[in-house]
TORPA-4810 file (N, C-alpha, C, O; in nm, 3 decimals):
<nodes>
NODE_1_5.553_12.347_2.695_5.634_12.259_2.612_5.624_12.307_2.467_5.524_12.367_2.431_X
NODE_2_5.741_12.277_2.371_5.719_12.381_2.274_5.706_12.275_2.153_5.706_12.158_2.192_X
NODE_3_5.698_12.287_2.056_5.606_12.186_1.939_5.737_12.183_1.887_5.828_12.261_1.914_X
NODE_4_5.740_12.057_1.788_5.851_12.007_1.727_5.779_12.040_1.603_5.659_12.047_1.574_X
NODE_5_5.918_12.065_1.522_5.885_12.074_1.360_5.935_11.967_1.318_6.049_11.929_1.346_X
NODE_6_5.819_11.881_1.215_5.858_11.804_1.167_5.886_11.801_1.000_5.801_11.850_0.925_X
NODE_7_5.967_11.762_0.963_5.941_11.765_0.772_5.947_11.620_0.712_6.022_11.527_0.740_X
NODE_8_5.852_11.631_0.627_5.876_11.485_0.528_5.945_11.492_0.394_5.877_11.556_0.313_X
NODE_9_6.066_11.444_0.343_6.085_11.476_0.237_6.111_11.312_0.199_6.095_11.218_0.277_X
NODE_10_6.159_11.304_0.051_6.192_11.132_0.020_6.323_11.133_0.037_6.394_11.231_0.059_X
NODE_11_6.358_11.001_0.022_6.489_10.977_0.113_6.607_11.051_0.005_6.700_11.102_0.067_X
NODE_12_6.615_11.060_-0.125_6.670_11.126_-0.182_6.701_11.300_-0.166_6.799_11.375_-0.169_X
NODE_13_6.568_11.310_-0.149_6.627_11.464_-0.119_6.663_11.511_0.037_6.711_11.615_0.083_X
NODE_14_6.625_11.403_0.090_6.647_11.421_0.195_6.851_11.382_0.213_6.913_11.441_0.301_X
NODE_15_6.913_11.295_0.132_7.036_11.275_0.089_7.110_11.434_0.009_7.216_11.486_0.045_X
NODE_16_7.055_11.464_-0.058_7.060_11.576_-0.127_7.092_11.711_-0.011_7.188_11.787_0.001_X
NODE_17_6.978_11.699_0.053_7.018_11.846_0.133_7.109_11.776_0.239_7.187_11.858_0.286_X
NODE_18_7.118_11.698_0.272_7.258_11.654_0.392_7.396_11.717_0.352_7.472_11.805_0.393_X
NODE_19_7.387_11.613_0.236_7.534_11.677_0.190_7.570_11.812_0.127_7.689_11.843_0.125_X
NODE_20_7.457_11.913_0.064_7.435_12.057_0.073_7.482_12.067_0.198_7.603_12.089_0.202_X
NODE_21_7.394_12.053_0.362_7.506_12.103_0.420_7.598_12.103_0.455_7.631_12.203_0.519_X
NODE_22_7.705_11.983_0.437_7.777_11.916_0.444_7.870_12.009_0.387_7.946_12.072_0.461_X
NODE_23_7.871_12.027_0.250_7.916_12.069_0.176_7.968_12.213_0.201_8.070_12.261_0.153_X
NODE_24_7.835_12.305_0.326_7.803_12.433_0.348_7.783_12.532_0.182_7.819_12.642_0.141_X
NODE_25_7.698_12.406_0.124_7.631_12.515_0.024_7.448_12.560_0.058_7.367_12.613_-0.019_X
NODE_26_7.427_12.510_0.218_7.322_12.512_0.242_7.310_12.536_0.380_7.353_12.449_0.456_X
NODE_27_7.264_12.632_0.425_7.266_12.664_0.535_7.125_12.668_0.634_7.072_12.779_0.628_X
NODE_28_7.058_12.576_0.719_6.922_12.579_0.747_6.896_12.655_0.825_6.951_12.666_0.934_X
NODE_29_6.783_12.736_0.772_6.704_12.855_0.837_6.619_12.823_1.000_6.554_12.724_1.033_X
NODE_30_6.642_12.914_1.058_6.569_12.921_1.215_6.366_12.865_1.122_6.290_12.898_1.031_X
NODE_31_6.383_12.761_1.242_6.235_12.693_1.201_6.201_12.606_1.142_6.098_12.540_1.156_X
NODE_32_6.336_12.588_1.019_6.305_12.456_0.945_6.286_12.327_1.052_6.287_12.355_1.172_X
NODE_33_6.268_12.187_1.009_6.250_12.122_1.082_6.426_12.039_1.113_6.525_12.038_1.040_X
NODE_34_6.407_11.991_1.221_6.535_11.926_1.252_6.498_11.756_1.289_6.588_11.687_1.335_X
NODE_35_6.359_11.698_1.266_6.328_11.581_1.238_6.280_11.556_1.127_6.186_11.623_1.087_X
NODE_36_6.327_11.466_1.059_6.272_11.436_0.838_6.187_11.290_0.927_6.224_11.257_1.040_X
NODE_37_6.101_11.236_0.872_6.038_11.141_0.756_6.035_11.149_0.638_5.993_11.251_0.582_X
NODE_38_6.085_11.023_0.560_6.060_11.024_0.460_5.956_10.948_0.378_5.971_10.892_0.270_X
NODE_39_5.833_10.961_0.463_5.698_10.928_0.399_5.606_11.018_0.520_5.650_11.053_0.630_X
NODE_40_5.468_11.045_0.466_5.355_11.027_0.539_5.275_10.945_0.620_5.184_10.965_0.700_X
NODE_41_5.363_10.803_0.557_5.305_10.705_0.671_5.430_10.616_0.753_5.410_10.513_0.817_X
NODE_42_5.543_10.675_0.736_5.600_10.661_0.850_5.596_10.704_0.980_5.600_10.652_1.092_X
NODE_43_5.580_10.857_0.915_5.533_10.966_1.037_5.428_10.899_1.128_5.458_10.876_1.245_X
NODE_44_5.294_10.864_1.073_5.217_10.836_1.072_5.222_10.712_1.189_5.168_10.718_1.300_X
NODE_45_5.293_10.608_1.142_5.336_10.529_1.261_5.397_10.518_1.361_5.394_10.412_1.424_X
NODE_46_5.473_10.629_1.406_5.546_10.685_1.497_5.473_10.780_1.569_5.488_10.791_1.691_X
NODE_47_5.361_10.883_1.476_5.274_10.981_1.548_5.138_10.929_1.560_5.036_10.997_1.550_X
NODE_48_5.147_10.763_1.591_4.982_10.725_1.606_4.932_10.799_1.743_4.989_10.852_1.838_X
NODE_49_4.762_10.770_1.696_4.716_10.808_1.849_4.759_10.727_1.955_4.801_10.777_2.059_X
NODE_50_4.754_10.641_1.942_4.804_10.521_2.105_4.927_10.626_2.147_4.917_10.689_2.252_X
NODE_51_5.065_10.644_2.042_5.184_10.678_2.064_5.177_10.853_2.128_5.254_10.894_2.215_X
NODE_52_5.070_10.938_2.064_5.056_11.082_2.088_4.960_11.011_2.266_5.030_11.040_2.362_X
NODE_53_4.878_10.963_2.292_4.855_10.921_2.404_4.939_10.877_2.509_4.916_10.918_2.622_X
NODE_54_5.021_10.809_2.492_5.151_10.743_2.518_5.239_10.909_2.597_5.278_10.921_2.713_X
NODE_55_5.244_10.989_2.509_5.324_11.074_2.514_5.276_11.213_2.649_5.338_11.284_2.728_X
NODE_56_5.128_11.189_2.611_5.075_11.273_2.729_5.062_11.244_2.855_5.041_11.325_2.946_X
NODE_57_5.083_11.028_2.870_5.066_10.977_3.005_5.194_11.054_3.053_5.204_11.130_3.148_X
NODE_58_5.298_11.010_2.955_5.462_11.063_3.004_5.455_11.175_3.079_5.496_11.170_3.195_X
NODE_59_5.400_11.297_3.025_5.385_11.449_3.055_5.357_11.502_3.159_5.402_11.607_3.205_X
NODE_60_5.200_11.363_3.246_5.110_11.365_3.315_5.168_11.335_3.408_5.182_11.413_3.502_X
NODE_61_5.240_11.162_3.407_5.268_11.115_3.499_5.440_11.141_3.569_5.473_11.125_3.686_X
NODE_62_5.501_11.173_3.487_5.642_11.224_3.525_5.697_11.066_3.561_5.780_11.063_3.652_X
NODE_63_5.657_10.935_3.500_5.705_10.789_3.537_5.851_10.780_3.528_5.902_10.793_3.417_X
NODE_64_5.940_10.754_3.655_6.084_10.705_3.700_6.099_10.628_3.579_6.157_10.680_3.484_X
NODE_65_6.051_10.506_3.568_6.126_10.404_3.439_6.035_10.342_3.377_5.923_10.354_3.427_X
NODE_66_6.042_10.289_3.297_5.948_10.215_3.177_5.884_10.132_3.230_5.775_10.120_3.173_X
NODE_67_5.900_10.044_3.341_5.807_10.000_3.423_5.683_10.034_3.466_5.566_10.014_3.433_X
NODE_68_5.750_10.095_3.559_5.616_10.225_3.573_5.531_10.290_3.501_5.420_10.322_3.544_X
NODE_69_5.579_10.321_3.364_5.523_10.388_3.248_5.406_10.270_3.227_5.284_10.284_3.229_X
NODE_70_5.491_10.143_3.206_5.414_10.031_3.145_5.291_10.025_3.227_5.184_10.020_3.167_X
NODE_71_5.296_10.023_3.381_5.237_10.001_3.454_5.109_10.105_3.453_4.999_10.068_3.496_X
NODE_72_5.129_10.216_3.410_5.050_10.324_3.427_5.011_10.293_3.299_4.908_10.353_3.330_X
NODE_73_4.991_10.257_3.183_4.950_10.266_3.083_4.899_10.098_3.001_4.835_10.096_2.896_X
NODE_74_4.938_9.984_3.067_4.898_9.853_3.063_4.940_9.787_2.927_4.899_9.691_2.862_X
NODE_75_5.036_9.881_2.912_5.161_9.857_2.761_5.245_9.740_2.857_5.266_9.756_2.977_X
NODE_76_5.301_9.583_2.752_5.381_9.547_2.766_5.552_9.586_2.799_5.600_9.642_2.700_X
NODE_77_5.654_9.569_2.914_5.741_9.680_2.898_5.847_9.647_2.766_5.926_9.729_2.721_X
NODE_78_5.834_9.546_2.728_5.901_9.499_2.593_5.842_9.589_2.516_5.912_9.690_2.506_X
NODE_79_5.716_9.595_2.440_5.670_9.658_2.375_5.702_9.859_2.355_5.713_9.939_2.262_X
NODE_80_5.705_9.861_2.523_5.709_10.019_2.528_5.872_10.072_2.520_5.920_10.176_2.475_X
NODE_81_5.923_9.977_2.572_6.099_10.025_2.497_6.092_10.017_2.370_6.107_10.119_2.303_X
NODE_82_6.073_9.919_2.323_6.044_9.913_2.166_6.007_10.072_2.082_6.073_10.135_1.999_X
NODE_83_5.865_10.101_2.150_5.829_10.221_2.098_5.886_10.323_2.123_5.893_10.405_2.031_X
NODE_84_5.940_10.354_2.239_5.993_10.476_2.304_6.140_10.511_2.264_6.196_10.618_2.288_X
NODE_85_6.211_10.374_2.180_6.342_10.377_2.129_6.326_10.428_2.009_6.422_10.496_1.974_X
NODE_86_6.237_10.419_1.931_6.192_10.475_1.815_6.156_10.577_1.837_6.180_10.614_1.722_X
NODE_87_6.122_10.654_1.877_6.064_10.754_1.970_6.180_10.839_1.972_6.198_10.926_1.887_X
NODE_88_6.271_10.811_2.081_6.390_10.841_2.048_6.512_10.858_1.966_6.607_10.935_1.977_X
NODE_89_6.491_10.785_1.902_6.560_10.810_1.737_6.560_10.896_1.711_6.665_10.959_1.699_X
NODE_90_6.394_10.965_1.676_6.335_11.111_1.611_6.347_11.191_1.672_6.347_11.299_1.613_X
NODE_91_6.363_11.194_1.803_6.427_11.309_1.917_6.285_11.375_1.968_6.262_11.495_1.984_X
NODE_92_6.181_11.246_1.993_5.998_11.270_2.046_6.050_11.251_2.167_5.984_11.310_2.253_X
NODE_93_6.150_11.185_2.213_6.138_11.183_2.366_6.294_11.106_2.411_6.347_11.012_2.351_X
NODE_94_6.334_11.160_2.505_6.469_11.139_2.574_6.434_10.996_2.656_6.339_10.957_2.723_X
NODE_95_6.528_10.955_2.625_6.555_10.822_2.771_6.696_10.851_2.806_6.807_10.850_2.752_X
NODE_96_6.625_10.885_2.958_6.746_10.911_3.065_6.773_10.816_3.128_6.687_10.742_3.175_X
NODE_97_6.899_10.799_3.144_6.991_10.648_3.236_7.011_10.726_3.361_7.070_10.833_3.379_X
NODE_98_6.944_10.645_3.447_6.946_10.671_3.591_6.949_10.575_3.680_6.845_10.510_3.687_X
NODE_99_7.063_10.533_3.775_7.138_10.431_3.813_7.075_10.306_3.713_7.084_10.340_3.595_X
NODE_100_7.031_10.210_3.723_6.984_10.102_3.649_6.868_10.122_3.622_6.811_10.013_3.620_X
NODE_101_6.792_10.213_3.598_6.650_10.235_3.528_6.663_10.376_3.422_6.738_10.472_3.441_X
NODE_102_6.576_10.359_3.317_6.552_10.450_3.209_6.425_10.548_3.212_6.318_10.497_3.179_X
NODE_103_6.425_10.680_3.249_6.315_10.739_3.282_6.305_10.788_3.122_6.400_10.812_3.047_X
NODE_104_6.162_10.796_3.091_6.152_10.825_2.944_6.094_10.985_2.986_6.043_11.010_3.095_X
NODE_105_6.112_11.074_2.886_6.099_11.228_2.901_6.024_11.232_2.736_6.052_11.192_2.623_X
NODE_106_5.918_11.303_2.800_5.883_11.348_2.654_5.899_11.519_2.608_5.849_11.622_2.654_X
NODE_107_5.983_11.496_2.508_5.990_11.621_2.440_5.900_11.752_2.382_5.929_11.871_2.386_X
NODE_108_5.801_11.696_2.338_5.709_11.744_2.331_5.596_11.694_2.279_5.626_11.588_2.225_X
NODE_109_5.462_11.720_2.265_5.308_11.684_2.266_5.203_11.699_2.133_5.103_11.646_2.084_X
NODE_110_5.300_11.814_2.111_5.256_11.950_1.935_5.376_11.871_1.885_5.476_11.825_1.941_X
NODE_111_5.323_11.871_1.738_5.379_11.890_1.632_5.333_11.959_1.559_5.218_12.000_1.577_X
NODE_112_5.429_12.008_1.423_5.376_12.076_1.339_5.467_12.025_1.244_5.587_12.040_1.266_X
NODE_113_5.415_11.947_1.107_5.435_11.928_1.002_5.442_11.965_0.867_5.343_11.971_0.795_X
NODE_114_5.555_11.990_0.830_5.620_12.036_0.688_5.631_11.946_0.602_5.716_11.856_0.606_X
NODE_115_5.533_11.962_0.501_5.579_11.832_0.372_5.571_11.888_0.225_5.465_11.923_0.172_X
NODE_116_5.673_11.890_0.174_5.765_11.950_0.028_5.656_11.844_-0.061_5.626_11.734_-0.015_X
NODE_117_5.614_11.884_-0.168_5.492_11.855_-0.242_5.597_11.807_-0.341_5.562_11.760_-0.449_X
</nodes>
């Protein structure tokens, strides 16, 4: 599984380079990251340990639907859509629609973090 790049910039510059490329006065290089935070402790709450744990049951267990996940991990299943939708936002992990259940996929396990000083 291959590591996600992550970058933190503030929400301004992070506005700034959008519309750079928008614009195509900015063109992003092989490697930059293709997920922003715009703090350290957003990241932070999204890449807790429970959640990086969370992510390896996924890996381990290959769980059909959030049920199951829940079940294997003794997470509320309210709670774990909750997280896993956020999750998904940042593109940490896919939820696949499969007849009436959501199998959650995790993307990957590594990260590697970029943060503009």
């Amino acid at each position: 599984m291959k590591a996600i790049t992550i970058g933190i910039l503030p929400q301004d510059k992070m506005r700034q380079r959008a519309i750079a490329i928008a614009r195509g006065d900015y063109k992003p290089k092989a490697g930059e990251p293709k997920v922003w935070f715009t703090s350290m402790k957003s990241l932070a709450e999204v890449l807790s340990d429970d959640n990086r744990a969370l992510l390896r049951v996924i890996v381990d267990t290959a769980p059909a639907s959030i049920a199951e996940l829940a079940q294997a991990t003794g997470r509320k299943p309210g709670n774990l859509s909750r997280t896993l939708k956020t999750m998904s936002h940042y593109g940490i992990v896919d939820l696949k629609r499969e007849r009436n259940l959501v199998r959650p996929v995790a993307k990957a396990t590594e990260f590697r973090i970029v943060a503009a000083a």
